[in-house]
DSSP file (Angstrom, degrees, kcal/mol; ACC not computed):
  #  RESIDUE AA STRUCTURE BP1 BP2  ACC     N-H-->O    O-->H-N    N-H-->O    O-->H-N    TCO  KAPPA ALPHA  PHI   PSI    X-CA   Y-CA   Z-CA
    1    1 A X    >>        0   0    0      0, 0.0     3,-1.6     0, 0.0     4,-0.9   0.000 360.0 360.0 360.0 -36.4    0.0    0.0    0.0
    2    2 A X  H >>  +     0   0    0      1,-0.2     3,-1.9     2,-0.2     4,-1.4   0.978 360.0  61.5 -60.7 -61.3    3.1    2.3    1.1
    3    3 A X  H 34 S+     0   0    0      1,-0.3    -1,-0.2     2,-0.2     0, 0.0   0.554  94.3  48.0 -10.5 -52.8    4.0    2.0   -2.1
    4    4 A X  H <4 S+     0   0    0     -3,-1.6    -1,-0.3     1,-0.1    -2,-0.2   0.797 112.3  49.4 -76.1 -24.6    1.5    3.3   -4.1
    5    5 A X  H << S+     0   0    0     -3,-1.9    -2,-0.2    -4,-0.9    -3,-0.1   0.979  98.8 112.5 -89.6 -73.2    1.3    6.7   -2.0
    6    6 A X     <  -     0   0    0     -4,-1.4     4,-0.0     2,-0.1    15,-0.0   0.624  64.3-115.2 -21.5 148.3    5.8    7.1   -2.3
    7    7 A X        -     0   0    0      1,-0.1     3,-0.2     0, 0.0    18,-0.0  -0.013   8.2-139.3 -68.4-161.8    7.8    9.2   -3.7
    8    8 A X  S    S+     0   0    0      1,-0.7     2,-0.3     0, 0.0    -1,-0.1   0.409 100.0  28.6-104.4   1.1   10.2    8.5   -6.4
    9    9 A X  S    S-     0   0    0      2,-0.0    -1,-0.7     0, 0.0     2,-0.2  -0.811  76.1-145.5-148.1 150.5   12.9   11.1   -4.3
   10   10 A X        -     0   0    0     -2,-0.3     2,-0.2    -3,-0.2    11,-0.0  -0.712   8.3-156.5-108.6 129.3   12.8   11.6   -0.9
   11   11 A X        +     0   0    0     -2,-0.2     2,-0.2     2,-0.0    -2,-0.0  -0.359  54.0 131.0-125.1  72.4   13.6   14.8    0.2
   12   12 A X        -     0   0    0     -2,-0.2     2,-0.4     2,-0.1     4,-0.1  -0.543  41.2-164.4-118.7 142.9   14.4   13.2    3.4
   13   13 A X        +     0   0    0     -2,-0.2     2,-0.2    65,-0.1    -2,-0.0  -0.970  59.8  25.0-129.2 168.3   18.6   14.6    4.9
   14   14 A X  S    S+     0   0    0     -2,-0.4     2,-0.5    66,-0.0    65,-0.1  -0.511 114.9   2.4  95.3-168.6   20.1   12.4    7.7
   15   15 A X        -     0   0    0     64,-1.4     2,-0.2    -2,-0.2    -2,-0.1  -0.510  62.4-169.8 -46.1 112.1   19.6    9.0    8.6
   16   16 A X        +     0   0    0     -2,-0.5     2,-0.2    -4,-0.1     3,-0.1  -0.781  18.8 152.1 -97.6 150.8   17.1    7.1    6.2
   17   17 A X    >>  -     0   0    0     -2,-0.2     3,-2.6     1,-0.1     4,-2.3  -0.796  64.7 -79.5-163.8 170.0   16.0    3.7    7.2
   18   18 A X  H 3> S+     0   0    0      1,-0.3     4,-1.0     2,-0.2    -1,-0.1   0.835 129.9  44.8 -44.1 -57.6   12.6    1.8    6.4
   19   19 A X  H 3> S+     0   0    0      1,-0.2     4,-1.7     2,-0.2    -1,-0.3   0.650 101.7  53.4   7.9 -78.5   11.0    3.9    9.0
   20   20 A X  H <> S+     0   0    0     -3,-2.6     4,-1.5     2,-0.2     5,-0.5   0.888 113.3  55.2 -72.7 -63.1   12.1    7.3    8.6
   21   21 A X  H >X S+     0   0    0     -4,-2.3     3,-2.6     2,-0.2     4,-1.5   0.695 113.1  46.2 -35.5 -87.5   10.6    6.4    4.4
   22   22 A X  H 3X S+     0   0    0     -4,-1.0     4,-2.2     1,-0.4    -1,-0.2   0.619 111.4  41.0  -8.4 -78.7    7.3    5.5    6.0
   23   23 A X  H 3X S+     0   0    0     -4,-1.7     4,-2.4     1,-0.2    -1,-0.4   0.684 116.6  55.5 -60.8 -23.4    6.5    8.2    8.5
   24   24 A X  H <X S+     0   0    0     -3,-2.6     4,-1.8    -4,-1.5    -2,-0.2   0.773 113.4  40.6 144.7 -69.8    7.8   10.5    5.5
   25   25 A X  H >X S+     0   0    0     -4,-1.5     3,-1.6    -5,-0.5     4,-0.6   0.926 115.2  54.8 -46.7 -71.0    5.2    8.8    3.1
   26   26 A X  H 3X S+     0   0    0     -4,-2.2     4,-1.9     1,-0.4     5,-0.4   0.730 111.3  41.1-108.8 -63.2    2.6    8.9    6.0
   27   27 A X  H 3X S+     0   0    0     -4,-2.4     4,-2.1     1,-0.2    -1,-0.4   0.847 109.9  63.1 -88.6 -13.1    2.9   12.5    6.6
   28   28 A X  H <X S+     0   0    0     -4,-1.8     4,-2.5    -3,-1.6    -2,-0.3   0.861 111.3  34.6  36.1-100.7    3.0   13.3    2.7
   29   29 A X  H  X S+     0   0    0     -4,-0.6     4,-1.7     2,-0.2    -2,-0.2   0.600 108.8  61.4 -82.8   6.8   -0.2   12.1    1.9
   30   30 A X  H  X S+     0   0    0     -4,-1.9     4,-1.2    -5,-0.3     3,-0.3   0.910 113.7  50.2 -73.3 -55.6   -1.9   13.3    5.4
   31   31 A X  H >< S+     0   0    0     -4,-2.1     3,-0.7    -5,-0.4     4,-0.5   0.909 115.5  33.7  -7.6 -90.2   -0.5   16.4    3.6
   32   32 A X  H 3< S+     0   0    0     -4,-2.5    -1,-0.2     1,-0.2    -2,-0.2   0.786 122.2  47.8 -50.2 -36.3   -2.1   15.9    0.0
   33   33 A X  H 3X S+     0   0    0     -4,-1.7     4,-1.0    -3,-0.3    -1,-0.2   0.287  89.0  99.5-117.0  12.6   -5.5   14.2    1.4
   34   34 A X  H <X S+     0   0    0     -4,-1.2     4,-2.0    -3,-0.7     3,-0.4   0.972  76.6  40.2 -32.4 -92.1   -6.0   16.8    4.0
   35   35 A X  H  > S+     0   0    0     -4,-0.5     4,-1.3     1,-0.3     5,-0.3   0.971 115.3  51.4 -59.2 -55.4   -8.5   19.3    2.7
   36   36 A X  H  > S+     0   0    0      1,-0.2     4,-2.0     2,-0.2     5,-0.3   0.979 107.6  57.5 -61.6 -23.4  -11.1   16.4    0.9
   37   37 A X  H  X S+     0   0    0     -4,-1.0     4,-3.0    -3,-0.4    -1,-0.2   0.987 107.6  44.8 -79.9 -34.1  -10.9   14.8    4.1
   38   38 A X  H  X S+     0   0    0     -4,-2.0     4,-2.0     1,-0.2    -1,-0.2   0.663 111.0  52.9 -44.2 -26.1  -12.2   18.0    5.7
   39   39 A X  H  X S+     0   0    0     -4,-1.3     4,-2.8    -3,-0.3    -1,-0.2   0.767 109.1  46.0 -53.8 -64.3  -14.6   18.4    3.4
   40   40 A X  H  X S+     0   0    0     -4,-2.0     4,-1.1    -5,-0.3    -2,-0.2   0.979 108.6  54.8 -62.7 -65.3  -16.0   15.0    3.8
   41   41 A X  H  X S+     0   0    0     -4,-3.0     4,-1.2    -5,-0.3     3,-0.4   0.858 109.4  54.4 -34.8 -52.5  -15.9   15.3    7.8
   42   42 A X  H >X S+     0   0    0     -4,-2.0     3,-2.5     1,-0.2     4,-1.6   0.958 109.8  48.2 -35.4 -83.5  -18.3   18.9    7.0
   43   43 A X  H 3< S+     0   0    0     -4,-2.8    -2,-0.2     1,-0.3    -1,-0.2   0.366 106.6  49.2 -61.4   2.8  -20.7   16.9    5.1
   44   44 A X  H 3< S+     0   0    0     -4,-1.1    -1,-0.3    -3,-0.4    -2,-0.2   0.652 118.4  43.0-103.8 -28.0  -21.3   14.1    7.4
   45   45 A X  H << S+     0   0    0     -3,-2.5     2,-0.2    -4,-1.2    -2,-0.2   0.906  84.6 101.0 -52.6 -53.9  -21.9   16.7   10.5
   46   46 A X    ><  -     0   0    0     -4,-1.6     3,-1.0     1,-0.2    -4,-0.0  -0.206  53.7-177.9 -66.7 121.3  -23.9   18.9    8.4
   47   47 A X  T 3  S+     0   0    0      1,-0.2    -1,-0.2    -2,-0.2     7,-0.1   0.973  77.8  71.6 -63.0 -50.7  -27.7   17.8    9.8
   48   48 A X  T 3  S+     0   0    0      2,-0.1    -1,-0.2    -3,-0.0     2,-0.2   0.348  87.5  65.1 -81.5  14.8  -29.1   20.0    7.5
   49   49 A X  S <  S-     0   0    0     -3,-1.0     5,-0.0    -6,-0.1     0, 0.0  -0.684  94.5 -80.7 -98.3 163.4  -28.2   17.9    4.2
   50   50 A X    >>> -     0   0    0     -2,-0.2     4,-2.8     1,-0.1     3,-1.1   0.052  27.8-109.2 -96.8-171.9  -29.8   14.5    3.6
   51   51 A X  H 3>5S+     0   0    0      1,-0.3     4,-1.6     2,-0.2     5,-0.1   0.872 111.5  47.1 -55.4 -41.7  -29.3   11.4    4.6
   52   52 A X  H 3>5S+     0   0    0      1,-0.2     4,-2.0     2,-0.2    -1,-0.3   0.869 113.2  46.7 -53.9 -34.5  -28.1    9.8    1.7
   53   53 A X  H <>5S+     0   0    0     -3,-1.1     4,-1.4     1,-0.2    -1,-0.2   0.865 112.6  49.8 -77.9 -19.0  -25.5   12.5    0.7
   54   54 A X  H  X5S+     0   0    0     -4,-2.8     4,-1.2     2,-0.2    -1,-0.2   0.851 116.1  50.6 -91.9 -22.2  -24.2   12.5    4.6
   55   55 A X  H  X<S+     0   0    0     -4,-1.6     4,-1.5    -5,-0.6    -2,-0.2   0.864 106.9  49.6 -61.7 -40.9  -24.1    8.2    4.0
   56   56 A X  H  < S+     0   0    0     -4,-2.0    -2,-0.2     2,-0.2     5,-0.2   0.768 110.4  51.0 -81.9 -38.1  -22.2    8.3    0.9
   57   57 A X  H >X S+     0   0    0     -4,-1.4     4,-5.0    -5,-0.2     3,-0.8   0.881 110.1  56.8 -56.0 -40.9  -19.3   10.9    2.6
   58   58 A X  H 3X S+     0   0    0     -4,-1.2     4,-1.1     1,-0.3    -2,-0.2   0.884 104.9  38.5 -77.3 -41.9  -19.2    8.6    5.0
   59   59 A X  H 3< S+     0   0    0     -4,-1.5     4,-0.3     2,-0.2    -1,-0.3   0.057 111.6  66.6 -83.1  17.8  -18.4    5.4    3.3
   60   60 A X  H <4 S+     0   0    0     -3,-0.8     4,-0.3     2,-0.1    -2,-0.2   0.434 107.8  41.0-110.7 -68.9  -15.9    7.8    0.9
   61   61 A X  H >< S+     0   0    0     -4,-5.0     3,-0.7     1,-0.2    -2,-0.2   0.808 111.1  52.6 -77.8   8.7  -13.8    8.4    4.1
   62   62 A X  T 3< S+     0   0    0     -4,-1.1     2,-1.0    -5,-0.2    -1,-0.2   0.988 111.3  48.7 -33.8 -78.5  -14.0    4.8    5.3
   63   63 A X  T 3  S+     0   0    0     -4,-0.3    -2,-0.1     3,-0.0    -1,-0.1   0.103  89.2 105.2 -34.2   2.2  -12.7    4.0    1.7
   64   64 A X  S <  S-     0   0    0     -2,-1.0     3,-0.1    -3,-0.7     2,-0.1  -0.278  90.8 -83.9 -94.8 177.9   -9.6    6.8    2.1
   65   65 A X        -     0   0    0      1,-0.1     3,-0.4   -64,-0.0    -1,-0.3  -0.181  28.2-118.2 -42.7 152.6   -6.0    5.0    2.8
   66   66 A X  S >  S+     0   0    0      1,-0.2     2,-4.3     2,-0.1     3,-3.7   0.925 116.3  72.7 -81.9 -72.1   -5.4    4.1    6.5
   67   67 A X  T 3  S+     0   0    0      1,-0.3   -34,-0.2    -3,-0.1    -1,-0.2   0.421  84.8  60.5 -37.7  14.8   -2.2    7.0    5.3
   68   68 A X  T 3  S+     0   0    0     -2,-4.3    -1,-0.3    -3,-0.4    -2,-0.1   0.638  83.8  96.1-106.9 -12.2   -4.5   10.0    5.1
   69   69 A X    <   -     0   0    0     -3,-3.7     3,-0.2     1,-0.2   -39,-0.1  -0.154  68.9-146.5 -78.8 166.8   -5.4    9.6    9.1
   70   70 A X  S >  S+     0   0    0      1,-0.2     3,-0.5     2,-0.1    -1,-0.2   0.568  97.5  66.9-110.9   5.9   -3.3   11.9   11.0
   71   71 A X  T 3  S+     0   0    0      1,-0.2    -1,-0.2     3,-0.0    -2,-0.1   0.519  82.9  70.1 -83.1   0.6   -3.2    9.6   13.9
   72   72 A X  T 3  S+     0   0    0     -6,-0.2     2,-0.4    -3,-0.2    -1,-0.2   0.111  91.0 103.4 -90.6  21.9   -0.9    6.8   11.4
   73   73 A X    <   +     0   0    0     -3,-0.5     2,-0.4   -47,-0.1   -49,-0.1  -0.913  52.5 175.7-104.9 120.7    1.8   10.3   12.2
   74   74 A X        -     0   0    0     -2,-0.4   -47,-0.1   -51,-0.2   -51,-0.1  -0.887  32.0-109.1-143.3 118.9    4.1    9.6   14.6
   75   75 A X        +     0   0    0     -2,-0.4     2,-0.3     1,-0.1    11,-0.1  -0.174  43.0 167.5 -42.9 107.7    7.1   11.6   15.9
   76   76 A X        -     0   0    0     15,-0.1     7,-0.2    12,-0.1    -1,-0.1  -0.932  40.0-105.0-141.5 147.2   10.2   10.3   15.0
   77   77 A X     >  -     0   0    0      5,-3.6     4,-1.3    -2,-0.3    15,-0.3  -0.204  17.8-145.9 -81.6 154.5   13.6   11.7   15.1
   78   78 A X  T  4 S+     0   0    0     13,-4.5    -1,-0.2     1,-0.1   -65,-0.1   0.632  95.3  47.2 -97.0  27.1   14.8   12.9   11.9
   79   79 A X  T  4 S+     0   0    0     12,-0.2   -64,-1.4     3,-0.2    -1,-0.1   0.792 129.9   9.8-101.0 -71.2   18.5   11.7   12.9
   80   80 A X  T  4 S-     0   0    0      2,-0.1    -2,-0.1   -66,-0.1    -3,-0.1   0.246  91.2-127.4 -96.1  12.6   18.1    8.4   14.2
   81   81 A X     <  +     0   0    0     -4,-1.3     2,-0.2     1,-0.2    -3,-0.1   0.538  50.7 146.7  57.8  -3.8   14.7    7.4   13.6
   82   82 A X        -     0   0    0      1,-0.1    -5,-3.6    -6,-0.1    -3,-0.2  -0.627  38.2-153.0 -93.4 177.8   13.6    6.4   16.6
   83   83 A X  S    S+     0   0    0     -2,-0.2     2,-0.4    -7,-0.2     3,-0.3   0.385  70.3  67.9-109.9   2.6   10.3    6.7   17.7
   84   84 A X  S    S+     0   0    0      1,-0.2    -2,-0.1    -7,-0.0    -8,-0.0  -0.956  96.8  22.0-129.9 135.0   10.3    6.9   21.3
   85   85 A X  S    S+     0   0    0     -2,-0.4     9,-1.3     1,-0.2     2,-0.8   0.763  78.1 153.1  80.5  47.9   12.0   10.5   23.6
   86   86 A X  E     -A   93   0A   0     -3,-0.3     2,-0.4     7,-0.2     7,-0.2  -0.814  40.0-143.0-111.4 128.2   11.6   12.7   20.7
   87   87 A X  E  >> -A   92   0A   0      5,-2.0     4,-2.1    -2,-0.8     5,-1.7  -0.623   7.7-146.3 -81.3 107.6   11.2   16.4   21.6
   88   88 A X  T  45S+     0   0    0     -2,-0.4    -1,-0.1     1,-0.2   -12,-0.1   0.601  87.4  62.7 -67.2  -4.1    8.9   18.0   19.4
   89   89 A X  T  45S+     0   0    0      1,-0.1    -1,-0.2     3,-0.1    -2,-0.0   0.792 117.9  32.8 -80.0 -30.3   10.2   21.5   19.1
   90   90 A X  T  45S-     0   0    0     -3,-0.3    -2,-0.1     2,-0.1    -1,-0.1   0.878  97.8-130.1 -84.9 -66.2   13.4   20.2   17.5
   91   91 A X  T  <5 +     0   0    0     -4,-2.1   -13,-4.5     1,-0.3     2,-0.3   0.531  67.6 133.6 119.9  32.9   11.9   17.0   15.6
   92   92 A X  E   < -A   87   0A   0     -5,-1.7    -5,-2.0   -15,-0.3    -1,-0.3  -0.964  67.5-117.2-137.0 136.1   15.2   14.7   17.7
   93   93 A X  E  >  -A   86   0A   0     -2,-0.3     4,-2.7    -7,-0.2    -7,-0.2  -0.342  43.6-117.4 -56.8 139.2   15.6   11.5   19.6
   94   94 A X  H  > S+     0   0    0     -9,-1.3     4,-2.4     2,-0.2     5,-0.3   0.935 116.0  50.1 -57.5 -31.8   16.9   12.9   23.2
   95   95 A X  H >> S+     0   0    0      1,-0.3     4,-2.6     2,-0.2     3,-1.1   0.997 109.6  48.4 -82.8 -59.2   20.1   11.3   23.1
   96   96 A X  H 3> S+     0   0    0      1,-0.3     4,-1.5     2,-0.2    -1,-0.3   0.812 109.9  56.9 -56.0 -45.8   20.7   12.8   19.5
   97   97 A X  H 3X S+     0   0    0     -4,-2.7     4,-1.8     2,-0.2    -1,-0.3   0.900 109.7  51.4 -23.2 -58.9   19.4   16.6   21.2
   98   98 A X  H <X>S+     0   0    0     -4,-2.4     4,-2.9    -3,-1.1     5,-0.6   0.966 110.5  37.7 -61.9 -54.7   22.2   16.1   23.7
   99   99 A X  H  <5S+     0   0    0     -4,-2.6    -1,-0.2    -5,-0.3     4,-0.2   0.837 120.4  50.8 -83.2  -5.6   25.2   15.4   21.7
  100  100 A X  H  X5S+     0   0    0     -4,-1.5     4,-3.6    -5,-0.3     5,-0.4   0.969 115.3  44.7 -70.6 -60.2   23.8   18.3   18.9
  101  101 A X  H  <5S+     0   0    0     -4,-1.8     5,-0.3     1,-0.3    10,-0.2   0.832 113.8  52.0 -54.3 -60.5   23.3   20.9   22.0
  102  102 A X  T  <5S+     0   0    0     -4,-2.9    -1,-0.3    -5,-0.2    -2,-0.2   0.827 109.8  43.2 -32.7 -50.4   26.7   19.8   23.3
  103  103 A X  T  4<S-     0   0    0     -5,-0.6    -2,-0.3    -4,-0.2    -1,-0.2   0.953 117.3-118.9 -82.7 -29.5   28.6   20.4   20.0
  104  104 A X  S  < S+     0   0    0     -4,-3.6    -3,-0.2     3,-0.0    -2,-0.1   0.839  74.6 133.8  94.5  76.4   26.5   23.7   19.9
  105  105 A X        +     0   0    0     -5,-0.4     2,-0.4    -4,-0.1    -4,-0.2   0.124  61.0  79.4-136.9 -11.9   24.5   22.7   16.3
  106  106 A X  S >  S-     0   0    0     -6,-0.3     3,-0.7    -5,-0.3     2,-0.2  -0.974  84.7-143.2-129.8 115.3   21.3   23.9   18.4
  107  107 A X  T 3  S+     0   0    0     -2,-0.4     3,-0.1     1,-0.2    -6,-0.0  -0.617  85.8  15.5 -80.3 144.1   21.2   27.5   18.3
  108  108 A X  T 3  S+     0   0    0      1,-0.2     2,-0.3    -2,-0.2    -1,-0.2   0.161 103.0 110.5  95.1 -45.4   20.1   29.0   21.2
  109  109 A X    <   +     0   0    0     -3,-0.7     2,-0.5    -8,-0.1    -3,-0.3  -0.779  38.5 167.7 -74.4 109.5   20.5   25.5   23.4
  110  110 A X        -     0   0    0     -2,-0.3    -8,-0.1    -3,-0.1    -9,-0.1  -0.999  46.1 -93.1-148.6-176.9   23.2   25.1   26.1
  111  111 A X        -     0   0    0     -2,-0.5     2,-0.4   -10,-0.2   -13,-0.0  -0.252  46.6-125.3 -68.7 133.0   24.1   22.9   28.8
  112  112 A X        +     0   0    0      2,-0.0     2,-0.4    -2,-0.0    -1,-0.1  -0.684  34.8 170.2 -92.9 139.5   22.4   24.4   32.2
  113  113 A X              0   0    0     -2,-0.4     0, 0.0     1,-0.0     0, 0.0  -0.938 360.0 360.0-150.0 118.4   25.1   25.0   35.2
  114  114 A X              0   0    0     -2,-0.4    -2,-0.0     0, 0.0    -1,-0.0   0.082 360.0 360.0-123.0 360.0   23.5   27.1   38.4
């Protein structure tokens, strides 16, 4: 299915691994499939259209890719690719925040001493 949705370049810098591609696709088409899914989500709310048209929206976003939901988005660091202690103002695995903030790569960032 990943497939179908990829690019054919990745405009991806750093570590790549099957992963990093994924979430990459994943947020991609959450991108692209964005606005019709809003769209769809209006017309199934709106009471004041009828029942067929608010049925038929509904079984169009059933039908979407499992890759248009924005919960298949998941924070991952865009150094080392894992998925778990990643600080979202940077978009970094902690341990990879440390040794960038240490070499002073993080503008702004330095080591706290009181």
């Amino acid at each position: 299915m990943a497939a179908a949705f990829r690019a054919k370049k990745l405009d991806l810098g750093g570590f790549i691994n099957v992963k990093i591609i994924r979430d990459h696709t994943k947020r991609k088409v959450f991108e692209q499939f964005e606005p019709q899914r809003q769209a769809l989500r209006y017309i199934i709310r709106n009471t004041s259209l009828p029942q067929r048209m608010r049925t038929q929206a509904q079984l169009q976003l059933s039908q979407m890719s499992c890759y248009t939901r924005p919960t298949q988005i998941k924070n991952r660091c865009t150094m080392g690719g894992v998925g778990k202690g990643v600080l979202r103002a940077f978009r970094m695995g902690r341990f990879q925040f440390r040794m960038n903030a240490l070499e002073g790569n993080l503008p702004g960032v330095k080591k706290a001493s009181w």
